[in-house]
Every structure is written in C-alpha cells, then in structure tokens.
C-alpha positions in Angstrom: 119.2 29.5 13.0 120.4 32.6 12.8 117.8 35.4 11.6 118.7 39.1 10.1 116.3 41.9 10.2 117.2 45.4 8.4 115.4 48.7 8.5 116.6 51.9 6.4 117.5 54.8 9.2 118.2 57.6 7.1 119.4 58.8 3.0 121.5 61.6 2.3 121.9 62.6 -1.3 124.1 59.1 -2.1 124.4 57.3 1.2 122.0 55.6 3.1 122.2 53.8 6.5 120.9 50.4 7.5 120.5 49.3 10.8 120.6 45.4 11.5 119.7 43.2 13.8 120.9 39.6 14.1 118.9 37.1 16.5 119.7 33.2 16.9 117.8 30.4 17.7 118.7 27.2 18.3 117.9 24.4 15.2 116.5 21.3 17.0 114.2 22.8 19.6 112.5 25.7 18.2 110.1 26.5 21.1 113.1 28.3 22.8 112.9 32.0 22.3 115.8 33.5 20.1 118.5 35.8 21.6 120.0 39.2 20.3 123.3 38.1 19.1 124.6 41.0 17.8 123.6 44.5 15.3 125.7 46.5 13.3 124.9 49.8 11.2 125.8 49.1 7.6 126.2 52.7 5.1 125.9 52.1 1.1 126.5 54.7 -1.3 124.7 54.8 -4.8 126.9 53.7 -7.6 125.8 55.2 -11.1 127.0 53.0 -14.2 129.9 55.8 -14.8 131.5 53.9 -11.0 131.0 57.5 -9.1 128.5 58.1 -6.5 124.9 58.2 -7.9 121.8 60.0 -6.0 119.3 58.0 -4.1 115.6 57.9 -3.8 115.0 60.5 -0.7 112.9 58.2 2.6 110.9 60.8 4.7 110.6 59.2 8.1 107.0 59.1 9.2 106.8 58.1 12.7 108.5 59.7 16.2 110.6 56.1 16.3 111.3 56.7 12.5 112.5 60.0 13.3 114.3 58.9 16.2 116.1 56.6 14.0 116.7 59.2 11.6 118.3 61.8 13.9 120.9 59.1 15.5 121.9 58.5 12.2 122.7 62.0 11.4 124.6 61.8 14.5 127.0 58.7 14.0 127.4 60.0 10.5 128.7 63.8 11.6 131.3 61.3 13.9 132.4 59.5 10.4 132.9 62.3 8.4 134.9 64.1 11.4 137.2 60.6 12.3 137.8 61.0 8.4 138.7 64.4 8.6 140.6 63.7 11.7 142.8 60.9 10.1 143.2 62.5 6.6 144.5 66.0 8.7 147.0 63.3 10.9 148.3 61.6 7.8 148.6 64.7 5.8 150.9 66.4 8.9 153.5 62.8 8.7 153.7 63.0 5.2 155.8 67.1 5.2 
C-alpha cells in the first residue's frame, strides 16, 4: 500500500511548490510499520482560462517549520531559475 502525503511549501505570484512524501506498507500484514520510499518536490503554475500564467491565492506560513519550509523553497527555486538561465545562455551561444 503505498500512501502519498502533500503539504504546500511556498506561492509566488503564479507558482507554488508541493513537497511529497511517499511511504509503503506492505498489503497482507498491516501491523508492520510503513517505510519512506521516496519524496519529490512538485511546482504548479496557475493557468487562467486565456492558457497564460494566472495569479494564485498568497499562503503566509505560520509556524518556524512552516517557515522553514518556506525559505528552502525560495532556495531550490533561485537554483531553477539560474539552471534555466544557465541552459537558455549555453543554447543561445551554439546557435551564432
């Protein structure tokens, strides 16, 4: 049995980040304890009906692990938008 849990890390004006959690448990004895089997840090972006990014309700985090949460987001998402800069600058220089 395999079980998902999500929790909303952080919103920027159209994105958001979800972190998840997947545990699994074996299906005929469930008195055995389940085991982290892997987690993964999923980003969605707001779609308005006109297709193009669409703003997003704002989450304020409330508690220190909330906030926690929060500010490692902001850090894995400086490290996307810099690999994307990074990739778009190195395809840009083979293309002249």
């Amino acid at each position: 049995v395999l079980t998902c849990r999500g929790q909303l890390n952080w919103t920027g004006e159209t994105s958001m980040e979800i972190g998840v959690r997947v545990t699994a448990q074996r299906w005929d004895d469930a008195s055995l304890a389940d085991h982290h089997v892997g987690s993964a840090y999923l980003v969605f972006v707001g779609i308005g009906d006109d297709e193009r990014p669409h703003r997003i309700p704002q989450v304020v985090p409330e508690t220190d692990a909330d906030r926690a949460r929060w500010r490692e987001a902001e850090i894995r998402r400086a490290n996307r938008l810099h690999r994307r800069e990074a990739i778009s600058a190195e395809r840009e220089s083979r293309s002249d």
